[in-house]
C-alpha positions, 0 to 999 in steps of 0.5 A, spaced: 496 537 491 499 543 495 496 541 501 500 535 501 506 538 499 505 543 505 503 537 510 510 534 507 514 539 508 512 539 515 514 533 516 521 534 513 522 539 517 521 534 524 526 531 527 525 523 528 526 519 535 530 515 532 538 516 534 540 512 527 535 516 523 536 517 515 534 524 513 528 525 510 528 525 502 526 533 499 519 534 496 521 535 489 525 528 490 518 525 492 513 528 487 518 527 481 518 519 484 511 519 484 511 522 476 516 517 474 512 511 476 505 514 473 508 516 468 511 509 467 505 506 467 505 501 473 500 504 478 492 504 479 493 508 483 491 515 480 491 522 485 491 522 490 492 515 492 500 515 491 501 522 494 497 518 500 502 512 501 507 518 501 504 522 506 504 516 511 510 513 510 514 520 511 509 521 518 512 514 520 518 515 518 518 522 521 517 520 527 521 513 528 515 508 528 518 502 529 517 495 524 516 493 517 512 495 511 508 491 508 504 491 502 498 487 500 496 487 493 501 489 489 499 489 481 504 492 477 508 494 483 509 501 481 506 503 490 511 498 492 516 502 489 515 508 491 515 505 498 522 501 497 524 508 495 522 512 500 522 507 506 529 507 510 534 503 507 534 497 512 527 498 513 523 491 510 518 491 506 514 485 504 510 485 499 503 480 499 499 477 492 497 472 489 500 475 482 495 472 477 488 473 477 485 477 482 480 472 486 473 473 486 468 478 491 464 473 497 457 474 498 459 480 503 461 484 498 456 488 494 454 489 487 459 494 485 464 488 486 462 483 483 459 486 476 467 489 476 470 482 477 466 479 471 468 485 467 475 482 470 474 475 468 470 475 462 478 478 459 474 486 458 477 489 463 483 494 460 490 496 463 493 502 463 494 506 457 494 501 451 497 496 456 494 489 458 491 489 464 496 486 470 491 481 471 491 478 465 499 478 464 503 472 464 508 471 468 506 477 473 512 476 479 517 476 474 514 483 470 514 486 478 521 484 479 522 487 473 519 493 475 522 493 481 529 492 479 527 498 474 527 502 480 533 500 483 530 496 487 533 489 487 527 484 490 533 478 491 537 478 498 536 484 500 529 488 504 525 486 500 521 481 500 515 478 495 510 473 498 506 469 492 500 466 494 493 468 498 493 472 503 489 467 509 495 462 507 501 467 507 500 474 511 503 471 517 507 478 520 512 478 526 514 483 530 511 490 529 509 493 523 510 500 521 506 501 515 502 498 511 498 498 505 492 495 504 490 494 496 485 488 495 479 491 493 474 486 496 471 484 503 474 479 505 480 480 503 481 486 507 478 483 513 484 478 513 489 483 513 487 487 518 486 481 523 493 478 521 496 486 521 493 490 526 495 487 532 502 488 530 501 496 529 506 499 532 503 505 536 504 511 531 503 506 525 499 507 519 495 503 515 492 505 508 486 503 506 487 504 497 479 502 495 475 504 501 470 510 497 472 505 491 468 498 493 462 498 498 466 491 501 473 494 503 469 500 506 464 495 510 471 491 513 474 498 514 468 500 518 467 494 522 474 494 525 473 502 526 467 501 530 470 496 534 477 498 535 478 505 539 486 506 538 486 509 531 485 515 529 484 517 520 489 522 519 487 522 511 481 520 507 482 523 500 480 517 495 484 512 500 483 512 507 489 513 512 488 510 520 493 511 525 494 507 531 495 513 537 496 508 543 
């Protein structure tokens, strides 16, 4: 933890490219969003997967990287909230699931995926806390806008946007993307959103990888683009993995 916040602290101090830049916000305003939202409880994200989206949106934002944000695999909501409140203001931020049960491992994923799905869909699976597993909720759109408007950020005619459905039908991006975080567990899944979003990677953009040491197949996808692409570069792998587009 204090090496991120050092590392943020550096990136607070830099001066974006930007001429309509905003400021960046303090670190203790960033670390105690981050205790908000876990100790609210609408995060899967446990340390250091939330300090990660941090880090990755500040460097994006520090540096004046052009394009929207965008999130695939929302749960509960509580990282697309910490993106909403950090990102700038008139920034847009789409956020991708299918906000109902999960959908299940294929045949490129590995054991560790498939035993978690059946976990998932015998309904054993536990939520956070004494909470009910989000995939078992009913209504989970209208929970996420909930939780959003919690936060202060009101899903309806502003910049953010949530996207219901299946990523192959709705995970269309146009224009540059500056940030993306990809947290859909399985093999085909990822693969999709790194062929519909990494075209669209600014120079300078970020995607974060959430399950990439949690499940065998997102790591597979990840490291069958990797070894193909040579125009990014890992500025993080802490639990989670960071990719950023230099060129």
């Amino acid at each position: 933890m204090k090496r991120l916040i050092n590392h943020m602290r550096q990136l607070f101090g830099r001066t974006s490219v930007t001429a309509n830049a905003k400021p960046q916000p303090d670190v203790v305003e960033v670390d105690q969003t981050i205790a908000d939202i876990r100790a609210a409880r609408l995060s899967y994200c446990g340390p250091p997967k939330l300090e990660n989206i941090a880090q990755a949106l500040l460097q994006v934002r520090s540096e004046g990287v052009p394009g929207r944000y965008i999130e695939a695999g929302v749960a509960l909501g509580g990282s697309a909230i910490l993106l909403g409140l950090l990102k700038p203001a008139d920034v847009q931020l789409e956020l991708y699931d299918v906000f109902a049960m999960i959908p299940p491992p294929g045949e490129n994923d590995g054991h560790d995926a498939h035993q978690r799905y059946e976990e998932i869909r015998s309904g054993t699976s536990t939520g956070l806390g004494t909470d009910e597993y989000y995939g078992y909720v009913e209504g989970l759109l209208d929970k996420v806008k909930g939780n959003l408007r919690r936060f202060g950020l009101p899903p309806e005619g502003g910049t953010i946007q949530l996207v219901p459905g299946l990523f192959e039908d709705t995970l269309h991006p146009v224009g540059p993307v500056a940030l993306a975080h990809i947290d859909c567990d399985w093999y085909d899944s990822v693969r999709v959103c790194i062929e519909r979003i990494a075209p669209q990677l600014a120079p300078g953009g970020v995607i974060s990888f959430d399950d990439y040491s949690s499940y065998s197949g997102c790591q597979r996808a990840v490291d069958e683009w990797l070894a193909q692409d040579r125009t990014m570069e890992t500025i993080f792998h802490r639990r989670s993995l960071g990719i950023r587009r230099v060129n």
